[in-house]
C-alpha positions as CSV (number, residue, x, y, z in Angstrom):
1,X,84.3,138.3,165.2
2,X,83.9,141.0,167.5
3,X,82.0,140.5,171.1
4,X,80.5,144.2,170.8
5,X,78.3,142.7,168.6
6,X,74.6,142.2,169.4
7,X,72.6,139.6,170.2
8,X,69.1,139.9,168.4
9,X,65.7,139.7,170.6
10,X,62.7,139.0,169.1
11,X,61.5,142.4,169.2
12,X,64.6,143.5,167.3
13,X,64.3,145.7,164.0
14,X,67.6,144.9,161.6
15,X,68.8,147.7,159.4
16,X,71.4,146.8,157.1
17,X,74.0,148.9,155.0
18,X,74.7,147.4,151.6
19,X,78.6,148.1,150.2
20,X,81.2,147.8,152.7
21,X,78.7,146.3,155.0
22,X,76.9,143.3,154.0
23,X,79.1,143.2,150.9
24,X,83.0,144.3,150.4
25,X,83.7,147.9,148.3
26,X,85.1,147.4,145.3
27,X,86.6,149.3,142.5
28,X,83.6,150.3,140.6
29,X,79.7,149.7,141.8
30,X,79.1,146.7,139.3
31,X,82.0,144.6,140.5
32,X,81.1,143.7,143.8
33,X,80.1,140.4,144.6
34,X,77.4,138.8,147.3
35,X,78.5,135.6,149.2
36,X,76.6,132.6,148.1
37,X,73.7,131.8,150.7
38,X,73.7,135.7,151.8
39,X,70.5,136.2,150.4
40,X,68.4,133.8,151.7
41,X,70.2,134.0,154.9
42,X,68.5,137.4,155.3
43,X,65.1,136.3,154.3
44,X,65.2,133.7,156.6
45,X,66.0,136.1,159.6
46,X,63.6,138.3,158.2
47,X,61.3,135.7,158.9
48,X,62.5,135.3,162.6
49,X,61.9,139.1,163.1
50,X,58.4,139.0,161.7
51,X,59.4,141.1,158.3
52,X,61.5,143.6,160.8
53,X,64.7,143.7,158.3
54,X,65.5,146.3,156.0
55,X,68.5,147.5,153.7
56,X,69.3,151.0,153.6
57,X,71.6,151.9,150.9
58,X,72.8,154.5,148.9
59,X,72.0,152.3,145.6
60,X,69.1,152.6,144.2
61,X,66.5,149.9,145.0
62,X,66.4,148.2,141.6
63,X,70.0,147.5,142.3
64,X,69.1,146.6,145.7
65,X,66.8,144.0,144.0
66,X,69.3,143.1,141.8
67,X,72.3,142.1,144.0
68,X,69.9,139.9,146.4
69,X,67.5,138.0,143.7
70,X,65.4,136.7,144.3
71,X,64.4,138.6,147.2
72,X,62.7,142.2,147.7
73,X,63.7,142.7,151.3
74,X,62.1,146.6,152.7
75,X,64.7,148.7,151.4
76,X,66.0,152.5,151.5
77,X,67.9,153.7,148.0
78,X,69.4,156.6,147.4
79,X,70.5,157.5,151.0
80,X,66.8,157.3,152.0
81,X,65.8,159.2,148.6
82,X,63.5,156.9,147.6
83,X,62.6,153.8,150.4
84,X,60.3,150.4,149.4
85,X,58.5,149.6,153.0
86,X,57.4,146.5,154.0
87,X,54.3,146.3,152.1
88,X,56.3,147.3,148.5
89,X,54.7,151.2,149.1
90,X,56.7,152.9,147.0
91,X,57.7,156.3,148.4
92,X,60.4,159.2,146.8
93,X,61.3,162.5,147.8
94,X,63.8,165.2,146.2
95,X,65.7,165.7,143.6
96,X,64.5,164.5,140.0
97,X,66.4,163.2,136.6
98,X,65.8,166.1,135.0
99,X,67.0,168.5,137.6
100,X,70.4,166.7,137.1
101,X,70.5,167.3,133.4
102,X,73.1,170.2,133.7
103,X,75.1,168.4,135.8
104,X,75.1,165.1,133.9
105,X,76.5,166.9,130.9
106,X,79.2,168.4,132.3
107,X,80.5,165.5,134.8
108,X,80.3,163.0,131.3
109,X,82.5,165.4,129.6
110,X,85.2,165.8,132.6
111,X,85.0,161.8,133.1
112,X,86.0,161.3,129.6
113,X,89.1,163.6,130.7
114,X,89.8,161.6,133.1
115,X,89.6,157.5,132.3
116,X,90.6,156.2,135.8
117,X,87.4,158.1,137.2
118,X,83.7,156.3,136.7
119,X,80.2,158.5,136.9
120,X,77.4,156.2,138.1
121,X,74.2,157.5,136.7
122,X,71.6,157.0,139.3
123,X,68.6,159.2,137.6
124,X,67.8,160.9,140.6
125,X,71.4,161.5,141.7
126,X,75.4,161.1,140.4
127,X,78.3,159.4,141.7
128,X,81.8,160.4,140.9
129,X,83.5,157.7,141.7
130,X,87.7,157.8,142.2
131,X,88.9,155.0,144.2
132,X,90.9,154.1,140.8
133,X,92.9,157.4,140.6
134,X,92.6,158.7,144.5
135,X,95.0,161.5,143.3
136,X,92.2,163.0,141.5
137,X,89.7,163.9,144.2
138,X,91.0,167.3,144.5
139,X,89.8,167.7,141.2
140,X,86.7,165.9,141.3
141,X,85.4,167.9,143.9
142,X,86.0,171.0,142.3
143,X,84.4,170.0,139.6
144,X,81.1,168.8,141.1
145,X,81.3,172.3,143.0
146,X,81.3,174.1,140.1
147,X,77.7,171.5,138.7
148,X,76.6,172.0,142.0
149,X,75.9,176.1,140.8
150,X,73.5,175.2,138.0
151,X,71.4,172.8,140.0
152,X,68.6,173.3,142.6
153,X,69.0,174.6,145.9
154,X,68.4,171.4,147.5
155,X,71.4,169.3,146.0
156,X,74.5,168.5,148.2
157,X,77.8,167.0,147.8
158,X,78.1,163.9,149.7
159,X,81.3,162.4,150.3
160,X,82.2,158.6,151.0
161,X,84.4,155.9,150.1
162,X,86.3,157.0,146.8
163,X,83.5,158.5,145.9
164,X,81.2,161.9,146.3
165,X,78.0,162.1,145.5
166,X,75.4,164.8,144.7
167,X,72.2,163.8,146.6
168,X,68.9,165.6,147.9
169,X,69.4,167.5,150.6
170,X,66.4,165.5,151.8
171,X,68.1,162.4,151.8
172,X,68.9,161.0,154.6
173,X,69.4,157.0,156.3
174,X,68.7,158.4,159.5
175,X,65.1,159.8,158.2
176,X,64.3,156.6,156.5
177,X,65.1,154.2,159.5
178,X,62.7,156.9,161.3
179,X,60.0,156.0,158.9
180,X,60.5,152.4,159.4
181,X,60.2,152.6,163.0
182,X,56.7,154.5,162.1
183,X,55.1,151.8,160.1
184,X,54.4,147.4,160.8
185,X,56.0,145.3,161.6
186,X,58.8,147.7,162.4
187,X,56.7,149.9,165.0
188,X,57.6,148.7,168.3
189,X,60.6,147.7,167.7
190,X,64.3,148.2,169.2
191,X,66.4,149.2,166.0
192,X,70.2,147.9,165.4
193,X,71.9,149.5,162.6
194,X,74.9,148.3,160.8
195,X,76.9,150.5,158.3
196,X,80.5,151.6,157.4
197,X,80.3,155.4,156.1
198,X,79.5,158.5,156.8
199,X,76.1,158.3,155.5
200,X,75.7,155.9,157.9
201,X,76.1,158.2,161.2
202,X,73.1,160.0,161.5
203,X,70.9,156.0,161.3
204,X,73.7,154.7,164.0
205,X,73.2,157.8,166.0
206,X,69.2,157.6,165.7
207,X,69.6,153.5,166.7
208,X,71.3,154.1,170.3
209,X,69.0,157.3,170.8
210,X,65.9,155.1,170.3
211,X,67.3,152.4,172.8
212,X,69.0,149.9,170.0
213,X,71.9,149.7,169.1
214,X,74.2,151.1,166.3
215,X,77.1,148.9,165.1
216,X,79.7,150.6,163.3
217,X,82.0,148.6,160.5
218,X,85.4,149.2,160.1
219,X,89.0,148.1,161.4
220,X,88.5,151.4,163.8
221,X,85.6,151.5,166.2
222,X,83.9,154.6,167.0
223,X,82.7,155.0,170.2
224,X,79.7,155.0,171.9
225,X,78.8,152.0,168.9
226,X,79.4,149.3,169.1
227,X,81.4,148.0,166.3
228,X,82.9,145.0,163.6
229,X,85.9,144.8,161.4
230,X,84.9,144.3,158.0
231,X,81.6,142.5,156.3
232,X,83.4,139.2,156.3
233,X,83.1,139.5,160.3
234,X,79.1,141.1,159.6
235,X,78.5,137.7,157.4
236,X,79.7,135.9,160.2
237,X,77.6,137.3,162.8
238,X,74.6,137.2,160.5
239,X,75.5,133.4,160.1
240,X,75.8,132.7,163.6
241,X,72.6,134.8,164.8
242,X,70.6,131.8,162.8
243,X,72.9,129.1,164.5
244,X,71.3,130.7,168.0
């Protein structure tokens, strides 16, 4: 495990990326798998931060929900589309299902083209996922390029890990960790961030700027962050936080 990892205080606020954080990527959204214990692990640190742990994910939150039964942890879907805060207020901003429709149509017919590529369906935004035939992202991204024509003004490709997106171009990690800070128990608190893409940036980049810190995951640091190798190494560190 990394040293450039942080130790937690007890006024720290913990925000958490799901895939390729917490949990490793695998080769379609449905197929990854949480370590036994993870779970309540994090409720009990969210206990010992008073509530002050959230997940910020570009799932959506019922998935969220889903992957860490029983517990309904604070939670930001969608790339910060749609965010759950600590009290379960419920809060969504951008693009709706049925501005998608025209988009939708199209991608299902250019998937079915196309059987090593997946389209995840998240109502309120689409994922083209390729990280089982990487030789087709050209392609995919013309295609979302051409959707991206028919639909509202504020849709925008987002790119990530074998997969691009089309989002709200009022989505955004950074905005919901923001919002967080904002609201109890959060408020007052010095943020630490964890994530692995390049959704993640802008919340790593908001975490040192607001005195925390922002730890980036991947077998590549980025400077100024600090940084860990892979969520096996994030489990561990979560694991040994509760030894301390």
């Amino acid at each position: 495990m990394s040293s450039i990892a942080p130790r937690l205080g007890p006024d720290s606020a913990l925000f958490l990326d799901v895939d390729g954080t917490l949990v490793e990527l695998a080769s379609t959204p449905d197929a990854v798998e949480v370590s036994a214990g993870l779970p309540a692990l994090l409720d009990r640190l969210s206990r010992r931060l008073s509530g002050r742990l959230a997940l910020v994910s570009g799932r959506r939150l019922e998935d969220i929900d889903r992957l860490f039964h029983p517990f309904r942890f604070p939670a930001a879907g969608l790339h910060g589309a749609e965010r759950r805060d600590a009290g379960g207020g419920l809060h969504a901003s951008g693009l709706a299902s049925a501005d998608l429709e025209p988009a939708r149509a199209a991608l299902r017919r250019f998937v079915s083209r196309h059987p090593g590529l997946l389209l995840e369906d998240k109502e309120r935004g689409l994922a083209l996922h390729f990280r089982r035939s990487p030789e087709l992202e050209r392609d995919v991204r013309r295609a979302l390029e051409q959707v991206r024509t028919r639909l509202p003004a504020d849709a925008r490709l987002q790119p990530g890990h074998g997969v691009i997106e089309i989002t709200s171009g009022a989505a955004s990690k950074r905005r919901a960790v923001e919002q967080f800070m904002q609201e109890l128990p959060f408020a007052g608190g010095v943020p630490i961030y964890l994530g692995d893409d390049l959704t993640d940036l802008d919340a790593l980049a908001y975490a040192q700027s607001a005195g925390g810190r922002g730890i980036f995951i991947g077998p590549q640091p980025r400077p100024p962050w600090g940084s860990l190798p892979d969520p096996a190494a994030v489990r561990e560190w979560l694991w040994s936080l509760e030894e301390r």
